[in-house]
N, CA, C and O of each residue as an XYZ file, in Angstrom:
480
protein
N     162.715     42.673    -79.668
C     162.210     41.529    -78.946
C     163.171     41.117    -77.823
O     162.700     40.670    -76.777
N     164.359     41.234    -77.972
C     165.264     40.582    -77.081
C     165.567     41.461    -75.611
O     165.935     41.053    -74.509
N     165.207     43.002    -76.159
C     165.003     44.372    -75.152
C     163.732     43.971    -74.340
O     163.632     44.204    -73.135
N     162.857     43.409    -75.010
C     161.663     43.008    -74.125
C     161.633     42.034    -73.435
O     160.953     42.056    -72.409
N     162.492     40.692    -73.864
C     162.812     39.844    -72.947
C     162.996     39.873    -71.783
O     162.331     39.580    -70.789
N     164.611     40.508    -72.097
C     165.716     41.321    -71.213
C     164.608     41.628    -70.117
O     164.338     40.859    -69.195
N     163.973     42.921    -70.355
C     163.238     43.842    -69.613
C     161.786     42.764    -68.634
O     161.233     43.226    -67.636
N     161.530     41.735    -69.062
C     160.249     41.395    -68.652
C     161.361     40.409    -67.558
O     161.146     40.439    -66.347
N     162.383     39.672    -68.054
C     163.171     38.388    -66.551
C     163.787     39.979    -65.938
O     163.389     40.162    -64.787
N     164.277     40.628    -66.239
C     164.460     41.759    -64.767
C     163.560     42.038    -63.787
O     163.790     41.857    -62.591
N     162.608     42.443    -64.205
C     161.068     42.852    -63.443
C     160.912     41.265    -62.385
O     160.982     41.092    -61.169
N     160.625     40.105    -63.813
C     160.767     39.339    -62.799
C     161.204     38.713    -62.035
O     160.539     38.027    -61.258
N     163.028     38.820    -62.062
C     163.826     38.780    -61.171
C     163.639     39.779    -59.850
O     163.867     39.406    -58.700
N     163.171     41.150    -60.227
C     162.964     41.645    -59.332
C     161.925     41.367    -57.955
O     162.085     41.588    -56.755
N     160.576     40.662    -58.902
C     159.732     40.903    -58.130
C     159.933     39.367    -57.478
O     158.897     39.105    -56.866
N     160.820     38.339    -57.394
C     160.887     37.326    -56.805
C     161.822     37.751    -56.094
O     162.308     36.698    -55.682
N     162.538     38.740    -55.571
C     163.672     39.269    -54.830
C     162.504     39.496    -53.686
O     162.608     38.880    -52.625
N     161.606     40.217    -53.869
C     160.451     40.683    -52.927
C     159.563     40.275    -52.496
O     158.923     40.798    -51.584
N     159.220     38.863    -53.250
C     158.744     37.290    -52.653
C     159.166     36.588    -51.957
O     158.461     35.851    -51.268
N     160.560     36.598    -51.918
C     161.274     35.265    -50.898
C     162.345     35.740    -50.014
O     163.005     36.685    -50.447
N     162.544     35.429    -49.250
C     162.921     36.009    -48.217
C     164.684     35.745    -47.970
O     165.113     34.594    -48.052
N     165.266     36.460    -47.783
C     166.987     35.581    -48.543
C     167.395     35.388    -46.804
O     167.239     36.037    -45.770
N     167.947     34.200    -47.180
C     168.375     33.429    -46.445
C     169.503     33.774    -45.138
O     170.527     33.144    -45.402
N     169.631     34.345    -44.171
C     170.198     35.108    -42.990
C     171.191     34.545    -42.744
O     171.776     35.255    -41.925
N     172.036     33.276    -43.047
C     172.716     32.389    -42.396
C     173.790     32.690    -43.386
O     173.768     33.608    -44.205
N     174.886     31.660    -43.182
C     176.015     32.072    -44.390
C     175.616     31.573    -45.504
O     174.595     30.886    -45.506
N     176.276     31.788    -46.601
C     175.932     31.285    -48.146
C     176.034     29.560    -48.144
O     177.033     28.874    -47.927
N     174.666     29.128    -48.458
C     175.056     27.619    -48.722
C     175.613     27.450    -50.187
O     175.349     28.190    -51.134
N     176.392     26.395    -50.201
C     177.327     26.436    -51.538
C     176.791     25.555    -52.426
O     177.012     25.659    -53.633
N     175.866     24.391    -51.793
C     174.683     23.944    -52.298
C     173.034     23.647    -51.802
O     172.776     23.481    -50.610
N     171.943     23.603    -52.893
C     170.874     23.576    -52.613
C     170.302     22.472    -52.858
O     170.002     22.537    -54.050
N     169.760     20.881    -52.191
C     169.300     20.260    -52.825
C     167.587     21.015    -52.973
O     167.227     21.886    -52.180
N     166.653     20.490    -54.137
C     165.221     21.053    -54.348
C     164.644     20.054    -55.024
O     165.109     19.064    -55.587
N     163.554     20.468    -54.880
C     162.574     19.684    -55.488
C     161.525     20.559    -56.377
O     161.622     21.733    -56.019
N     160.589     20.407    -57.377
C     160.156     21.172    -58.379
C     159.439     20.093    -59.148
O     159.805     18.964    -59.475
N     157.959     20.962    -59.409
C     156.590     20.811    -59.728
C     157.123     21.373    -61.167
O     157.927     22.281    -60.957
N     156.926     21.113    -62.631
C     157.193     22.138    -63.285
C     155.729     22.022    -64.303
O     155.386     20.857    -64.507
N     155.237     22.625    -64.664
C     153.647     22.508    -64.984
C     153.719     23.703    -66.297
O     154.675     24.478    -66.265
N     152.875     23.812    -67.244
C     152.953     24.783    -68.743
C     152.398     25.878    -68.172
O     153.275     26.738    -68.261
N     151.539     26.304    -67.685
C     150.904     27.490    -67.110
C     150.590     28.002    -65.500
O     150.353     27.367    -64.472
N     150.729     29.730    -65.853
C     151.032     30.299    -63.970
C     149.724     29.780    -63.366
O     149.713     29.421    -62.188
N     148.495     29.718    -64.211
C     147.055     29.361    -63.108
C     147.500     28.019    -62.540
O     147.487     27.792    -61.330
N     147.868     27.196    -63.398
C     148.119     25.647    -62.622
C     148.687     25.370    -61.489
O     148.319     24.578    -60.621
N     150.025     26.370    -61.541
C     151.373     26.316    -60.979
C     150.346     27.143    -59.483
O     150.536     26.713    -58.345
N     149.734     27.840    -59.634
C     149.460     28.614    -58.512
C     148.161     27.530    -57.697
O     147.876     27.400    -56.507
N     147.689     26.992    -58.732
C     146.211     26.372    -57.823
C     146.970     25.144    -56.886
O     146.752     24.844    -55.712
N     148.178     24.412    -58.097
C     148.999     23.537    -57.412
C     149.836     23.115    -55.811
O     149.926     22.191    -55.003
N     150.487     24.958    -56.139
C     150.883     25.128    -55.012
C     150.065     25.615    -53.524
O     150.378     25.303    -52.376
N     148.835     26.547    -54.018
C     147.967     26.408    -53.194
C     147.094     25.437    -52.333
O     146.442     25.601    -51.302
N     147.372     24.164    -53.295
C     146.357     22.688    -52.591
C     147.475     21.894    -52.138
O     147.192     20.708    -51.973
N     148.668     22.225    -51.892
C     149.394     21.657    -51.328
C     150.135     22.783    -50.082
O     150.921     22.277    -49.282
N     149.849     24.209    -49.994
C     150.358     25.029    -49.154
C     148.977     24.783    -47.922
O     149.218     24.744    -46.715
N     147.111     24.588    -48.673
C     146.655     24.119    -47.616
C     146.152     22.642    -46.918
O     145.247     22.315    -46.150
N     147.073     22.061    -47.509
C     147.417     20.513    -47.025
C     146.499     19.232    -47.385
O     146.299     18.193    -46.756
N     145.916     19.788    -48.892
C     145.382     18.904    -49.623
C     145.721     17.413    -50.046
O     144.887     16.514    -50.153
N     147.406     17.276    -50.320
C     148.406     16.541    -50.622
C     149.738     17.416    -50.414
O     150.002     18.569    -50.075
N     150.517     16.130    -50.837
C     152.165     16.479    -50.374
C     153.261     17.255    -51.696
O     153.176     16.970    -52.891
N     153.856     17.864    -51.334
C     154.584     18.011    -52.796
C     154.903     17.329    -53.554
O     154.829     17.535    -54.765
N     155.536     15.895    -52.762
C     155.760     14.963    -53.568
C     154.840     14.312    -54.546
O     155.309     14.282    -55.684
N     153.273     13.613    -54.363
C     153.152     13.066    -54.692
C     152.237     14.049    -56.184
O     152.034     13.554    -57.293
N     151.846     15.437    -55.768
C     151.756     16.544    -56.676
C     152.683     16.509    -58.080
O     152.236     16.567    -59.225
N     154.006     16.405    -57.708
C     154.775     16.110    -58.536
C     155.202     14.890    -59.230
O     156.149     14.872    -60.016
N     154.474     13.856    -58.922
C     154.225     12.176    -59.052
C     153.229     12.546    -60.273
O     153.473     12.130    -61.406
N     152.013     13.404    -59.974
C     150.677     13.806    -60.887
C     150.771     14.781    -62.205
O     150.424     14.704    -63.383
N     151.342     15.611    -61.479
C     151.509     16.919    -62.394
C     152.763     17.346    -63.332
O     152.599     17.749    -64.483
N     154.195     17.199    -62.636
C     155.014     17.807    -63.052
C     155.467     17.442    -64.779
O     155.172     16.348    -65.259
N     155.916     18.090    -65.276
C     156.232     17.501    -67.103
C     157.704     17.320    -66.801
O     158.391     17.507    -67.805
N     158.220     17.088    -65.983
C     159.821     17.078    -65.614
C     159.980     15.788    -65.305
O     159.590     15.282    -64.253
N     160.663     15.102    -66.370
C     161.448     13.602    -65.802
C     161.378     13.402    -63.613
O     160.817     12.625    -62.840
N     162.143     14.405    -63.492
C     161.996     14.293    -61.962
C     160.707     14.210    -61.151
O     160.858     14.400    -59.944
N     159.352     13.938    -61.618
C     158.082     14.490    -60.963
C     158.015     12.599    -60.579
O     157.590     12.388    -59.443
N     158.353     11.405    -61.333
C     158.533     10.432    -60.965
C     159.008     10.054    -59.762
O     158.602      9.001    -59.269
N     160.092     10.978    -58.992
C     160.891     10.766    -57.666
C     160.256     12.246    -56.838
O     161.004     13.182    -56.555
N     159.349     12.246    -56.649
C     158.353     13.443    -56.484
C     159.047     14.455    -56.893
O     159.039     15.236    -55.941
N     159.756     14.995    -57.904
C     159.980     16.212    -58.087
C     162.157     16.448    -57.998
O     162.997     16.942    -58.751
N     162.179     15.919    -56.957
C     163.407     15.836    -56.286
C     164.663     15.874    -57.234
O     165.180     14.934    -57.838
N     165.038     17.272    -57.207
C     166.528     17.350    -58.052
C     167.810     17.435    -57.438
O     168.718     18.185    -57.797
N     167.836     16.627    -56.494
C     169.512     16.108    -56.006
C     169.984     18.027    -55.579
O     169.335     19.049    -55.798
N     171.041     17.879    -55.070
C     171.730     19.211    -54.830
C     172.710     19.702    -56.287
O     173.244     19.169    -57.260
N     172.539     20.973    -55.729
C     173.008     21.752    -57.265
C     173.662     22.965    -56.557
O     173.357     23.421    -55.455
N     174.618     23.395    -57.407
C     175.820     24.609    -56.893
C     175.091     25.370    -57.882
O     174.375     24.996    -58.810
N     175.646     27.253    -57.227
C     175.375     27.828    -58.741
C     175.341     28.061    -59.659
O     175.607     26.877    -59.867
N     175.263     28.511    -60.718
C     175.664     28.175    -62.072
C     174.956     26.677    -62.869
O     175.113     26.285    -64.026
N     174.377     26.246    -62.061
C     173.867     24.646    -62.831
C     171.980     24.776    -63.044
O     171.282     23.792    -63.289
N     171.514     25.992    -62.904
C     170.451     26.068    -63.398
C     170.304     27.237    -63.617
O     170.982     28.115    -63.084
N     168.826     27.548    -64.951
C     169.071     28.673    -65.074
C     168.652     29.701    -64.223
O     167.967     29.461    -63.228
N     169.095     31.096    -64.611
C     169.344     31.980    -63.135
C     168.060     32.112    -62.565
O     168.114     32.290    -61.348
N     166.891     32.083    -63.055
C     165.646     32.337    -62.455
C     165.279     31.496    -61.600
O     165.049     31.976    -60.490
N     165.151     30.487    -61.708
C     165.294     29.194    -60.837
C     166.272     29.404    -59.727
O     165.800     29.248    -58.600
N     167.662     29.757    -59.816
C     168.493     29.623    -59.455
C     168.155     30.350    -58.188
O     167.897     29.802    -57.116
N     168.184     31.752    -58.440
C     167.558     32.858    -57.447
C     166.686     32.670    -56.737
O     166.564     33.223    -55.644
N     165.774     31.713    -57.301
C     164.473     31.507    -56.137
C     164.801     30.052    -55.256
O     164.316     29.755    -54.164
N     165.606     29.384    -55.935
C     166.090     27.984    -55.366
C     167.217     28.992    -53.629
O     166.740     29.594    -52.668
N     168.161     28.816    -53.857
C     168.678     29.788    -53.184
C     168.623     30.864    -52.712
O     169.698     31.426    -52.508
N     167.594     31.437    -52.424
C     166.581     31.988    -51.302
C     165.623     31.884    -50.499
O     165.228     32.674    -49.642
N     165.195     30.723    -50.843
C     164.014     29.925    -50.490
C     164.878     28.966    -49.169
O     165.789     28.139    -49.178
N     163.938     29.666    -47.992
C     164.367     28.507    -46.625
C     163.647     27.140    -47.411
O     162.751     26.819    -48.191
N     165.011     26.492    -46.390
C     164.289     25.069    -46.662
C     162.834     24.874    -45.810
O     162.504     25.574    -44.853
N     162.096     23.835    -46.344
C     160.674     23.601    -46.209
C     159.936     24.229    -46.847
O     159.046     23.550    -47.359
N     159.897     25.676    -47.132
C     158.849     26.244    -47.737
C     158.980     26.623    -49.556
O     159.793     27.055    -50.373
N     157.671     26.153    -49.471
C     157.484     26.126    -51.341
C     157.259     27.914    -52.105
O     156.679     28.934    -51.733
N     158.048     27.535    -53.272
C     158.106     29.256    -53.699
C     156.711     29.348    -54.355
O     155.780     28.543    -54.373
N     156.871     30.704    -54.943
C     155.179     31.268    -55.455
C     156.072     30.452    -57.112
O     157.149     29.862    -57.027
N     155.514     30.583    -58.079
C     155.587     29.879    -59.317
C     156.529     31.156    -59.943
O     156.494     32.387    -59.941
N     157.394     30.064    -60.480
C     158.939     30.978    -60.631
C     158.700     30.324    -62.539
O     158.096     29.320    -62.917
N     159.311     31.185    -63.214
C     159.170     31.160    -64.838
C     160.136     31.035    -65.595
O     160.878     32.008    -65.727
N     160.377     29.984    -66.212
C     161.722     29.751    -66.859
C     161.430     29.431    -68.199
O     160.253     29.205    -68.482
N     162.566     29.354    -69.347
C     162.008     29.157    -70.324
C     161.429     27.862    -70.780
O     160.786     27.669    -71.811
N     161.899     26.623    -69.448
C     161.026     25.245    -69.552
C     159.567     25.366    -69.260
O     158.766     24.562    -69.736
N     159.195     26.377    -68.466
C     157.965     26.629    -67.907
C     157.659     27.003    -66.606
O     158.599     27.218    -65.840
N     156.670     27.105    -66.269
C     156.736     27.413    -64.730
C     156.867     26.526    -63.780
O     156.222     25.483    -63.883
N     157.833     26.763    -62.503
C     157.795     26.018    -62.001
C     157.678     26.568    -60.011
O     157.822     27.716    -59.592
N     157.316     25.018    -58.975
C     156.974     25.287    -58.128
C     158.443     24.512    -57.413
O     158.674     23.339    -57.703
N     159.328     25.236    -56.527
C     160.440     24.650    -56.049
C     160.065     24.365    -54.552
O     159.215     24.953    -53.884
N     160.743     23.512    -54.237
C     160.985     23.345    -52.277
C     161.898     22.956    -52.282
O     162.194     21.838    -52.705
N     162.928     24.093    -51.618
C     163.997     23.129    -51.451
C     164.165     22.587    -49.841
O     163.609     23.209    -48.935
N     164.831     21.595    -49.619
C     164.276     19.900    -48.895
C     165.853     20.505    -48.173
O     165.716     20.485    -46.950
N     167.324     21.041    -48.586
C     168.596     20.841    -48.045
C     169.024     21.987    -48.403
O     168.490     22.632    -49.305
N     170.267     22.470    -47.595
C     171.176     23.110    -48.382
C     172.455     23.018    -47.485
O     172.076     23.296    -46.348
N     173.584     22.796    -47.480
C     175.029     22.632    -47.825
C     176.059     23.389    -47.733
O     177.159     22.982    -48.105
């Protein structure tokens, strides 16, 4: 079971390497973000879709939807260095230009939809 784990966050580490586009500039040392975090990928995807075609705002999406203490302050998780979330998140937080929202990234809290708003 733990070989299958292993094997299924590689793949999908991989295939979010080939989703987001890494960042050209020097290494920011921090990322502030923001994050939708919702129990399932259909949600996470219809979510981010009615807000990628300008249905509503991320914020207030995350006011509605998110199961994350933070969905109260639309989502908004202050800036974070590496190492302070886990790596899946982490990878897509810190590749992700600011403004644009990632495809639904999978952690063991659940899936989630990031924007990060800064980086540092």
């Amino acid at each position: 079971m733990k070989k299958l784990l292993l094997y299924v966050t590689l793949v999908f580490l991989f295939i979010i390497g080939l989703n987001h586009k890494v960042v050209a500039e020097a290494p920011a040392t921090e990322v502030r973000a923001s994050h939708i975090l919702v129990g399932n990928y259909y949600q996470a995807e219809q979510i981010r879709k009615d807000i990628v075609d300008g249905q509503g705002s991320f914020e207030s999406y995350a006011q509605i939807y998110s199961k994350c203490p933070s969905g109260k302050n639309g989502g908004d998780l202050g800036y974070f260095k590496r190492g302070q979330m886990v790596p899946q998140f982490e990878v897509a937080a810190f590749n992700l230009p600011v403004g644009e929202i990632s495809k639904p990234v999978w952690t063991q809290f659940g899936w989630h939809i990031i924007k990060v708003t800064d980086r540092r």
